[in-house]
C-alpha positions as CSV (number, residue, x, y, z in Angstrom):
1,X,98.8,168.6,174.7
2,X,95.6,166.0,175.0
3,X,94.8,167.5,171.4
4,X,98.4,166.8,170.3
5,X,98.6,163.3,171.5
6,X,95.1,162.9,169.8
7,X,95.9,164.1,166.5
8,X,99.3,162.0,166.7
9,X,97.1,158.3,167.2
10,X,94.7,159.3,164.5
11,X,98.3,159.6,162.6
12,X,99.3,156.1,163.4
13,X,95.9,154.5,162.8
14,X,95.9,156.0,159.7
15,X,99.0,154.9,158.7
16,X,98.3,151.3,159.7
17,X,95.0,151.2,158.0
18,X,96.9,152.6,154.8
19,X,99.5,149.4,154.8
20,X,97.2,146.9,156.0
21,X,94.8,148.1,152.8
22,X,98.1,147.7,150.4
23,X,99.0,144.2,151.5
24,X,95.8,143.1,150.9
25,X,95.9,144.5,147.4
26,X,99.0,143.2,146.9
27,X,98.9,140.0,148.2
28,X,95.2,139.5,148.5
29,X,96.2,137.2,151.5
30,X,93.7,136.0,154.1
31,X,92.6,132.6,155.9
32,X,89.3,132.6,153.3
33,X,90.8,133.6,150.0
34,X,93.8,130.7,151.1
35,X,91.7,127.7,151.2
36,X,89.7,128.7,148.2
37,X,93.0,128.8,146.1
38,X,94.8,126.1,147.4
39,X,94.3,122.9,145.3
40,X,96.0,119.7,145.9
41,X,95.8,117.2,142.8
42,X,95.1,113.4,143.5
43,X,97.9,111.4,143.7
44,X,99.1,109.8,140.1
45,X,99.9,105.9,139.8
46,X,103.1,105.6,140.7
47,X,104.1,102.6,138.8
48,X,106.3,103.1,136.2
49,X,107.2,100.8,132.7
50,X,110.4,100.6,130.6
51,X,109.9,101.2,127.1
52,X,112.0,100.1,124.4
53,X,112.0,102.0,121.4
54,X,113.3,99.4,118.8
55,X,114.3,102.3,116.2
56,X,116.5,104.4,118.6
57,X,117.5,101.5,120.6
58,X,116.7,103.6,123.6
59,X,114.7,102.7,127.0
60,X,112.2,105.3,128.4
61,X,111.2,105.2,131.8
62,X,107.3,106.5,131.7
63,X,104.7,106.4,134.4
64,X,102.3,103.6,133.2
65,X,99.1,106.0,132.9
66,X,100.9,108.1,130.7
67,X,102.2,105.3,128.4
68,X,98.2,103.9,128.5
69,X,97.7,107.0,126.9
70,X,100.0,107.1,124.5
71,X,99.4,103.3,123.6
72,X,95.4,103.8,123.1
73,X,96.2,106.7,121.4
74,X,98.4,104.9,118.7
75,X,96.1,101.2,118.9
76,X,92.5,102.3,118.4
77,X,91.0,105.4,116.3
78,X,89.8,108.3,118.5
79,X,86.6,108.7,116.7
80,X,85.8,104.7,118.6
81,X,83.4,105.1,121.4
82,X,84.1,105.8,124.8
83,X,83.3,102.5,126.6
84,X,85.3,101.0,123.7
85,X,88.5,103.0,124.6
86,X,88.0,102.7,127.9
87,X,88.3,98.8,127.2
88,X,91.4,99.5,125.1
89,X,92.6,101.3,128.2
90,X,91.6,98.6,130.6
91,X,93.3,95.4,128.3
92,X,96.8,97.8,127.2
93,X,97.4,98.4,130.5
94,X,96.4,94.8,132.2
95,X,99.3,93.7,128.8
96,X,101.8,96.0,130.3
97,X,101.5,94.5,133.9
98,X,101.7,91.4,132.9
99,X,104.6,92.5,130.9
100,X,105.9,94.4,133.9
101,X,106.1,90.9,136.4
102,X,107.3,88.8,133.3
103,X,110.0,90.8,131.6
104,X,113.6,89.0,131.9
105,X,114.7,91.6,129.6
106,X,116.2,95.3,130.4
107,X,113.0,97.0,128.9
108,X,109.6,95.5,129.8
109,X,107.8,96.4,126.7
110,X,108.5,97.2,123.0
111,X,107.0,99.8,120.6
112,X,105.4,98.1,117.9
113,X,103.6,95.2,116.8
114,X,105.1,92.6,118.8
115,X,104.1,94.0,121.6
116,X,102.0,97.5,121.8
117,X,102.3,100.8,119.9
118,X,103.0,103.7,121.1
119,X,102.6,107.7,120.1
120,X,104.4,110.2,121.9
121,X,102.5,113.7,122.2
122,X,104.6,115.1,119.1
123,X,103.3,112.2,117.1
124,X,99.5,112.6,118.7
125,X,100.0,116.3,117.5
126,X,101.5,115.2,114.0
127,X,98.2,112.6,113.3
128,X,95.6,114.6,114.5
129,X,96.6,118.0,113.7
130,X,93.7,120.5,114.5
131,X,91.7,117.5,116.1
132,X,94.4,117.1,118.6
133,X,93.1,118.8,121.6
134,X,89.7,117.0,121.1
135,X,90.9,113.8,120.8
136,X,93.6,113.7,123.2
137,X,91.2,114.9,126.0
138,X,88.6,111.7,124.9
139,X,91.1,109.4,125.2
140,X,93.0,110.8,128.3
141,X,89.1,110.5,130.0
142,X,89.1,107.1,129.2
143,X,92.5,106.1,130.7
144,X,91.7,108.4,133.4
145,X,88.4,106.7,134.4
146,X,89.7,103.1,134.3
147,X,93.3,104.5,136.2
148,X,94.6,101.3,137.7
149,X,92.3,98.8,136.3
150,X,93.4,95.7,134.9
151,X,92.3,92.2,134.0
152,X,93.1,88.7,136.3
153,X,92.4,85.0,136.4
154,X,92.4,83.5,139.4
155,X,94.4,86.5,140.9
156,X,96.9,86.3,138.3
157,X,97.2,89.2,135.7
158,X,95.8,87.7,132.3
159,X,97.9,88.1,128.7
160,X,95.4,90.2,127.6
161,X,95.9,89.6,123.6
162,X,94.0,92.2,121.7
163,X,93.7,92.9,117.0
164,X,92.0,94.7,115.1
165,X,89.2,93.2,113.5
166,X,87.7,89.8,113.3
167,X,86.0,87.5,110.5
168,X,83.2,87.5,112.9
169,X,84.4,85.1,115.1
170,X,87.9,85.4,117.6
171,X,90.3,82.4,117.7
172,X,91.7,79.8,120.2
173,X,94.7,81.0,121.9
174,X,96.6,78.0,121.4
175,X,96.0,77.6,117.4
176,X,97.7,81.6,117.3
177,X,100.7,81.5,120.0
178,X,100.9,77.5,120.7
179,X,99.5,77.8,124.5
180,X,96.2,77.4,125.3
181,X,94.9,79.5,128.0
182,X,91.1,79.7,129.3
183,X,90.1,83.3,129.3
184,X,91.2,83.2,125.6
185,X,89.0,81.1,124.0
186,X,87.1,81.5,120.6
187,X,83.4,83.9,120.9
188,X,81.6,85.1,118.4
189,X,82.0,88.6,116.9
190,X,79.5,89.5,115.1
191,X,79.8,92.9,114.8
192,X,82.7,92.3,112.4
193,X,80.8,92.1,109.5
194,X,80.6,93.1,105.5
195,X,79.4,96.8,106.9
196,X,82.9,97.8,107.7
197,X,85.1,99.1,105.8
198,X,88.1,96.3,104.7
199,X,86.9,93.5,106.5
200,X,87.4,91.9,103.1
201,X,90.5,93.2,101.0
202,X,92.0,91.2,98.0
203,X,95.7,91.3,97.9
204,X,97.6,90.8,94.7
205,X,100.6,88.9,93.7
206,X,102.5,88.3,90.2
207,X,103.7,84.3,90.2
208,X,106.6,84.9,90.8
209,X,106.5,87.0,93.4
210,X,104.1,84.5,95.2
211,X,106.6,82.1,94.6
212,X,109.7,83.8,96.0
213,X,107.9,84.8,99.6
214,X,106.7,81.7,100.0
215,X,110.3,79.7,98.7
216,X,108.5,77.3,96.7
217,X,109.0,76.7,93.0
218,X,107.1,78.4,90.4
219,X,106.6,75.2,87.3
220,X,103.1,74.7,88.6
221,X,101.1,75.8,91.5
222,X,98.7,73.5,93.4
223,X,96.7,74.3,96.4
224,X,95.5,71.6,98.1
225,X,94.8,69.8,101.8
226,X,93.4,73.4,103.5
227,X,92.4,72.8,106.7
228,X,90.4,75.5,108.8
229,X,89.8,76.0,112.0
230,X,86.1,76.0,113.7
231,X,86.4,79.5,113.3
232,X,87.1,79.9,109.7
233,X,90.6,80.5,109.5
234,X,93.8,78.5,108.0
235,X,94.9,76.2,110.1
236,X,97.4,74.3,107.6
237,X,97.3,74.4,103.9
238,X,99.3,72.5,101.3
239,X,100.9,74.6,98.3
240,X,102.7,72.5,96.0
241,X,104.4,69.8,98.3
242,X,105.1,71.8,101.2
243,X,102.1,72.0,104.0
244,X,102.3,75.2,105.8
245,X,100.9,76.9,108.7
246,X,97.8,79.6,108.1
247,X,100.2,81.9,110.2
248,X,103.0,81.2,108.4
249,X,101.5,82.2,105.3
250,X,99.7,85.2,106.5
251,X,103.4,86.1,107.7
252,X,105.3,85.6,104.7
253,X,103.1,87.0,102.6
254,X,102.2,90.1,105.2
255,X,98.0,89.1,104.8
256,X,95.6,90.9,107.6
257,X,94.2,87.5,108.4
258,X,94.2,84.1,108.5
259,X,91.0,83.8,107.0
260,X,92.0,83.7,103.4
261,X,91.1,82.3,100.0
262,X,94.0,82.4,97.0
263,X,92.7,82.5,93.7
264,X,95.2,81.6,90.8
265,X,94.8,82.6,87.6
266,X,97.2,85.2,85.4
267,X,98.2,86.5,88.7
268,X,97.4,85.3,92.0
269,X,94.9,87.2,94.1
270,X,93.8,86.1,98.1
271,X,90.9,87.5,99.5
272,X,91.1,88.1,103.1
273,X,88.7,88.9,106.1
274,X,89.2,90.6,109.1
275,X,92.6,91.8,110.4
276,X,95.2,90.8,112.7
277,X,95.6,87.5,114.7
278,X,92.3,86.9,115.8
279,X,92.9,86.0,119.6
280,X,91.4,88.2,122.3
281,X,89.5,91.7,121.5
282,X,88.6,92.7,118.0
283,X,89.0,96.7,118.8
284,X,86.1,97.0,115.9
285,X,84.2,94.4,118.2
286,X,84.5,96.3,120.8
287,X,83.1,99.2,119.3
288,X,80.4,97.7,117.8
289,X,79.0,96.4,121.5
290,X,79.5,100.1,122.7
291,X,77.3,101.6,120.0
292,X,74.9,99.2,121.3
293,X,75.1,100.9,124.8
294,X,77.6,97.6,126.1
295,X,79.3,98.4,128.9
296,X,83.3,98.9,129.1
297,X,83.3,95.6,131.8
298,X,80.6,93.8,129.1
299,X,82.6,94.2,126.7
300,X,85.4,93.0,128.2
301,X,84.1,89.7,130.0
302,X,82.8,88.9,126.7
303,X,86.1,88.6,124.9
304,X,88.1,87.3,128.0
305,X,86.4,84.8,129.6
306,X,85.4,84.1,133.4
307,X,88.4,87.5,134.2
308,X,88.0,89.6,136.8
309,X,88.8,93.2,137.6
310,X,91.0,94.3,140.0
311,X,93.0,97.3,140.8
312,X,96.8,97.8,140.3
């Protein structure tokens, strides 16, 4: 009977042992292997931004750190230095917050040039095609190391302007967009120089065609009365009798700069340099103090002036 009872508990253990050896192989579950495999991701910002895409008319809800991808993505060429797009990171995303607290509209920002431009992840795909991955993970790194950094005066979130390239030297705020503002004031730039590529371009008009943008008639052309700033741009200029605004020009006639020289002869050619409006950070500025070894926060202090940093 003792034998019996014996055999039947060797039975039972047996049995156990068999189960508890196929749950672990099926579930591989235990208090170790449980915190090993359990990963909890840091929190993302939270803040969000309404984005206006003028060609659809539509208005995206996006979670800002995503959008500051897509916006340094679209604004400055992957191939630019890290520390240089992390600065593009840092001043897109101090633009959108001050967008954020100052928008009276539905949307707080557009896509496009009077605003920021945008890429969604199709478009990222579509420009960089087998580069995608590459780039994409360089420029997510450098939104994700400045996450929730942005740009203030005084406490107050900056309009952190921002172009493409300068004549070697940035503009006054006030001579661009008719309000002066301290932290955007004209610095040198000389790393915009001859050595890049287009930082002098010669545009071409026929007379007529000159004469049509700029609604002025065509019996004789006189250029006279050009007045530059102390940074070399076009401040005002006189064409025939009308005196016009550098910007105005550069507008009607879709020139990268207001830095410009028209020559008139059988046609009508104008040399510019540099490219966009001038005020803020030149992007190939930026890039040029970062192959120097400048920091993303040089780099920044020197094209916005007496900012500080602070966090979202």
């Amino acid at each position: 009977m003792k034998n019996k009872i014996l055999c039947g508990m060797i039975v039972i253990l047996s049995i156990i042992l068999i189960i508890e050896v196929s749950l672990k192989k099926k579930t591989n579950f235990s208090f170790e292997s449980q915190k090993e495999e359990i990963k909890i991701d840091p929190p993302k910002n939270e803040t969000l931004i309404k984005v206006l895409d003028p060609d659809t008319s539509k208005i995206e809800t996006l979670n800002l750190e995503d959008y500051i991808v897509g916006v340094v993505s679209a604004e400055m060429p992957a191939s630019f230095e890290l520390e240089a797009l992390k600065a593009q990171a840092i001043a897109a995303r101090t633009f959108a917050v001050y967008k954020i607290e100052h928008s009276n509209n539905d949307y707080d920002v557009r896509i496009g040039v009077s605003d920021q431009a945008y890429n969604t992840l199709e478009q990222m795909q579509e420009k960089w095609k087998d580069k995608f991955s590459e780039n994409y993970q360089k420029i997510k790194k450098a939104v994700g190391e400045t996450a929730g950094e942005i740009m203030t005066y005084h406490g107050m979130v900056i309009e952190s302007f921002y172009f493409s390239m300068s004549n070697g030297q940035t503009e006054n705020c006030e001579l661009v967009f008719q309000e002066s503002l301290p932290y955007l004031t004209s610095v040198e730039s000389s790393w915009d120089n001859e050595s890049l590529q287009n930082y002098e371009v010669v545009k071409e008009f026929s007379k007529e065609e000159f004469c049509n943008l700029l609604n002025i008639s065509c019996e004789e052309i006189i250029i006279s009365d050009i007045n530059r700033t102390n940074s070399g741009r076009i401040q005002t200029i006189k064409i025939n009798d009308q005196t016009m605004k550098g910007t105005e020009v550069r507008k009607k006639l879709t020139l990268r700069s207001t830095d410009f020289q028209i020559d008139i002869n059988d046609t009508i050619k104008i040399t510019t340099k540099g490219n966009g409006h001038g005020v803020g950070m030149s992007q190939y500025g930026a890039n040029g103090m970062a192959k120097e070894g400048k920091s993303v926060q040089e780099i920044l202090t020197h094209y916005y002036q007496n900012i500080e940093f602070s966090k979202i």
